[in-house]
C-alpha positions in Angstrom: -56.6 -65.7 -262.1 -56.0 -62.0 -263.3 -57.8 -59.2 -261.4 -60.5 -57.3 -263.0 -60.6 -54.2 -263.3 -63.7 -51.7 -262.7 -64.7 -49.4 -265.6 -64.5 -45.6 -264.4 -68.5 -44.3 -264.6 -68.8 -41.9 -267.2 -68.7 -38.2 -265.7 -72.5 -36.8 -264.8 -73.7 -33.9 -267.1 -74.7 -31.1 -264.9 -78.8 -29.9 -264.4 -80.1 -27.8 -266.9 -80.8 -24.1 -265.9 -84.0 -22.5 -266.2 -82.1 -20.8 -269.1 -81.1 -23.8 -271.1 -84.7 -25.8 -271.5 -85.9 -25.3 -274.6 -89.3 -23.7 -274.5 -91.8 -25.3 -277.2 -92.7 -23.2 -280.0 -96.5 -22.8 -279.4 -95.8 -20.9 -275.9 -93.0 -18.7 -277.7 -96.1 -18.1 -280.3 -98.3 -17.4 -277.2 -96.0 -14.9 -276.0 -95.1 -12.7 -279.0 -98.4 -12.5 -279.9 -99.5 -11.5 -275.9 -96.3 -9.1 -276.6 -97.9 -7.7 -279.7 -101.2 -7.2 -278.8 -99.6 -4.9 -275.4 -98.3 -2.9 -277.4 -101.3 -2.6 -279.5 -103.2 -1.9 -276.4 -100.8 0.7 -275.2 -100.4 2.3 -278.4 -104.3 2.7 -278.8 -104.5 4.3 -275.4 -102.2 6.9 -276.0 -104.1 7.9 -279.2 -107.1 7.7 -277.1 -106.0 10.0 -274.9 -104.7 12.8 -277.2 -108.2 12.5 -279.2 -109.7 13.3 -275.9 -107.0 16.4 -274.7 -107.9 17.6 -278.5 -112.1 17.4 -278.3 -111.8 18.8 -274.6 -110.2 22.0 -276.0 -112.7 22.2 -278.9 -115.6 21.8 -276.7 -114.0 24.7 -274.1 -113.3 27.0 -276.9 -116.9 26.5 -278.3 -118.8 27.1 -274.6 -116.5 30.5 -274.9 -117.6 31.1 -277.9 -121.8 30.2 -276.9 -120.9 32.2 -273.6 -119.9 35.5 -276.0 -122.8 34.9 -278.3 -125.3 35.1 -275.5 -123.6 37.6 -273.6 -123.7 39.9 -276.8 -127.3 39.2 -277.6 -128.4 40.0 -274.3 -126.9 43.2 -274.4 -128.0 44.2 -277.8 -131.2 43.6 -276.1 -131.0 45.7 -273.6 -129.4 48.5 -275.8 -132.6 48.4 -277.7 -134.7 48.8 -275.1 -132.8 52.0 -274.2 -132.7 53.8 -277.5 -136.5 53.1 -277.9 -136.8 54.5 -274.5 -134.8 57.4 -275.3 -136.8 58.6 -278.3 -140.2 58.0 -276.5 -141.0 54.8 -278.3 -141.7 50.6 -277.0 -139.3 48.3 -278.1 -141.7 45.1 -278.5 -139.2 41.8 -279.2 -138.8 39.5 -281.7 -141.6 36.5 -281.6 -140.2 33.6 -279.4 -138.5 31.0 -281.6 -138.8 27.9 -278.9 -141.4 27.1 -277.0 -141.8 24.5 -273.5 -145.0 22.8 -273.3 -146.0 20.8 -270.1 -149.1 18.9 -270.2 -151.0 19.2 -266.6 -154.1 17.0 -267.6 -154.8 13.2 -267.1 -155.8 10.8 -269.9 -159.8 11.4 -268.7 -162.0 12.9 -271.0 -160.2 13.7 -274.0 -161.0 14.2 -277.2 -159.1 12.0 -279.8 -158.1 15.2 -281.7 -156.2 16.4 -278.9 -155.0 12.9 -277.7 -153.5 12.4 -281.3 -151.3 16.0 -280.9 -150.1 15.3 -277.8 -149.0 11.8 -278.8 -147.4 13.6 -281.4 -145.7 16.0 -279.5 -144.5 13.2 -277.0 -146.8 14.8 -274.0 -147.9 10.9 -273.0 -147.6 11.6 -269.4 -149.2 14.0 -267.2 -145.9 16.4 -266.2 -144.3 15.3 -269.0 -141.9 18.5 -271.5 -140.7 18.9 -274.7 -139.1 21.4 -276.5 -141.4 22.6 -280.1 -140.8 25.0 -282.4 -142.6 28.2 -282.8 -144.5 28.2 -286.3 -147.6 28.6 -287.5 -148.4 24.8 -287.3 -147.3 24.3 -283.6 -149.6 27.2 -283.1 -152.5 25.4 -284.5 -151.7 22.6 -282.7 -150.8 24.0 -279.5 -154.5 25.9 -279.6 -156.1 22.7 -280.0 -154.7 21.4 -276.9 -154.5 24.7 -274.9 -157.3 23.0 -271.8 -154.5 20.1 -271.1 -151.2 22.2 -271.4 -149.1 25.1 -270.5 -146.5 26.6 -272.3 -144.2 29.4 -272.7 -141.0 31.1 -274.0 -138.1 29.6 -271.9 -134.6 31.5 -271.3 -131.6 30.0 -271.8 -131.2 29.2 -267.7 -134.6 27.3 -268.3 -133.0 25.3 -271.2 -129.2 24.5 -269.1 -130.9 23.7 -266.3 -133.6 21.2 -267.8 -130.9 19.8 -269.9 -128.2 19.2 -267.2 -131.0 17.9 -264.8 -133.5 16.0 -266.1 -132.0 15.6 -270.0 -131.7 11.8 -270.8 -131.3 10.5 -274.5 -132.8 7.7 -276.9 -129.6 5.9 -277.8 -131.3 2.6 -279.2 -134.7 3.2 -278.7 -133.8 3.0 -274.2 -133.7 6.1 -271.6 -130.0 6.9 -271.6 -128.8 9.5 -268.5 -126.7 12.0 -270.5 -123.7 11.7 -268.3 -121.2 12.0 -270.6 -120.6 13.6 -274.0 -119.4 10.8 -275.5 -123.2 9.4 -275.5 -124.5 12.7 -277.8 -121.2 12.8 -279.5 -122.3 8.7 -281.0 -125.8 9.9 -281.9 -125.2 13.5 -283.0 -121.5 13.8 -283.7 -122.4 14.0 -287.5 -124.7 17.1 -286.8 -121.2 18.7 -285.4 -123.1 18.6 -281.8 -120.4 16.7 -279.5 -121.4 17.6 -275.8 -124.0 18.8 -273.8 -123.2 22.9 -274.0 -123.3 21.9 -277.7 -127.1 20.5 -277.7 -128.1 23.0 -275.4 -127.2 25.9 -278.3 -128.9 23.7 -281.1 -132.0 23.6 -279.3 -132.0 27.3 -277.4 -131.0 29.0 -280.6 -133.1 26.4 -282.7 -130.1 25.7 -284.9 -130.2 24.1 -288.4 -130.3 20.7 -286.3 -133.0 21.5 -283.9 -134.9 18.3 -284.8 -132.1 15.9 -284.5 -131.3 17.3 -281.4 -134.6 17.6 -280.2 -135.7 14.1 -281.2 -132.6 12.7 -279.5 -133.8 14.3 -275.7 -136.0 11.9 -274.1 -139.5 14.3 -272.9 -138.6 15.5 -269.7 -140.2 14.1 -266.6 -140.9 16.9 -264.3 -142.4 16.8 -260.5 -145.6 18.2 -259.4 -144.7 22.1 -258.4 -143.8 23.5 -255.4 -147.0 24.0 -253.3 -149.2 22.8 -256.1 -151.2 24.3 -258.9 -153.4 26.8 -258.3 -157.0 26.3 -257.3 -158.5 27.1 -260.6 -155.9 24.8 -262.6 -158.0 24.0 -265.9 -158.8 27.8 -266.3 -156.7 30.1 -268.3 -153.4 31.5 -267.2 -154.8 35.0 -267.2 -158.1 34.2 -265.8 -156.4 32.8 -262.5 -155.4 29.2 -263.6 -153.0 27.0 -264.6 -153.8 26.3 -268.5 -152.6 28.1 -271.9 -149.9 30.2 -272.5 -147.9 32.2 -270.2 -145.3 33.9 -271.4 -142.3 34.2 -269.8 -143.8 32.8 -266.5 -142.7 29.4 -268.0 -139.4 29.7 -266.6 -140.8 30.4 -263.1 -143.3 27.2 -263.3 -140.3 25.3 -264.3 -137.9 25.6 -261.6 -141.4 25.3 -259.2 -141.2 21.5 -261.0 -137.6 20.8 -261.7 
């Protein structure tokens, strides 16, 4: 009997490397399109951030620009003063163009006249501010309600510091800190009013925009003053009280409250 003979086994293949498995189609998909959307992402942030070097330098340049304006006014103001002084004459000011009314009375015992003008003016709270401009129809209305408010002419620390302080915004109808510019720059960037030094001008100089602007500011919600009101608070201003209109002595009441 002839001896058989054992077939040789047919050589092994070696193990595929990581590098030679074919990946399926729908991951390679996955992964170009993850690729893509990177560089997307990135590309977007870099625009971002030049937007943002850009507005920064426009906003710095205006506040120089707001800083100048004041400075000037303030001492064409005082040069004024000086040549009417100098020829024996008074230099009496302008008429205030803003006005800062505070309401110091409760709901009780109001008239619905009075009740309908402060609702008006946003006074709804007892403490509450806002910001009106001077005419001859705020004058009206501000006589009507003289017994449950005081107001004044503020200065332009009055304005920053109520602003930077106590300044919230109505951004969808809700109480919105303003802690960033980017919150006025969504409501009032098409009024060309894109930070805070911006909405402080509008409404100190009472710009072209002063209602926008003024509308936007949530009424301030001030604290009872330092050492309280004085005894006689629902008589006049000049008759020893709190009530009515006081001038320049705004600003003093308002940092008492602030």
């Amino acid at each position: 009997m002839a001896p058989t003979t054992k077939k040789a086994a047919p050589p092994k293949e070696p193990a595929p490397t990581p590098y030679h498995v074919e990946v399926p189609e729908t991951l390679l998909k996955k992964r170009k399109k993850n690729d893509a959307a990177r560089e997307d992402k990135l590309a977007k942030m870099l625009a971002d951030r030049k937007a943002r070097v850009a507005k920064r330098k426009i906003i710095f340049k205006r506040a120089e620009t707001y800083v100048k304006e004041y400075s000037d006014k303030e001492k064409e103001q005082v040069a004024l003063k000086r040549a009417a002084r100098a020829a024996g004459d008074f230099y009496v000011a302008a008429q205030p163009k803003l006005i800062f009314v505070i309401r110091i009375r409760g709901i009780n015992e109001i008239p619905p006249k009075p009740r309908k003008i402060m609702q008006i003016l946003r006074l709804i709270q007892i403490h509450n501010g806002v910001f009106v401009k001077a005419n001859k129809a705020t004058e009206v209305m501000l006589r009507l309600i003289e017994p449950y408010v005081t107001y004044g002419e503020p200065n332009l620390k009055t304005v920053r510091e109520l602003i930077y302080k106590r300044g919230y915004g109505k951004v969808n109808k809700s109480r919105i800190p303003l802690t960033d510019n980017s919150i006025i720059e969504k409501t009032l960037g098409k009024y060309d009013i894109l930070s805070v030094e911006d909405l402080v001008h509008e409404i100190f100089t009472v710009g072209p925009n002063f209602k926008q602007a003024n509308n936007f500011l949530w009424p301030f919600k001030l604290n009872n003053p330092t050492r309280g009101w004085r005894k006689r608070k629902f008589k006049h201003y000049v008759q020893a009280g709190d009530m009515g209109n006081r001038e320049q002595a705004i600003n003093t009441l308002v940092r008492k409250m602030n």
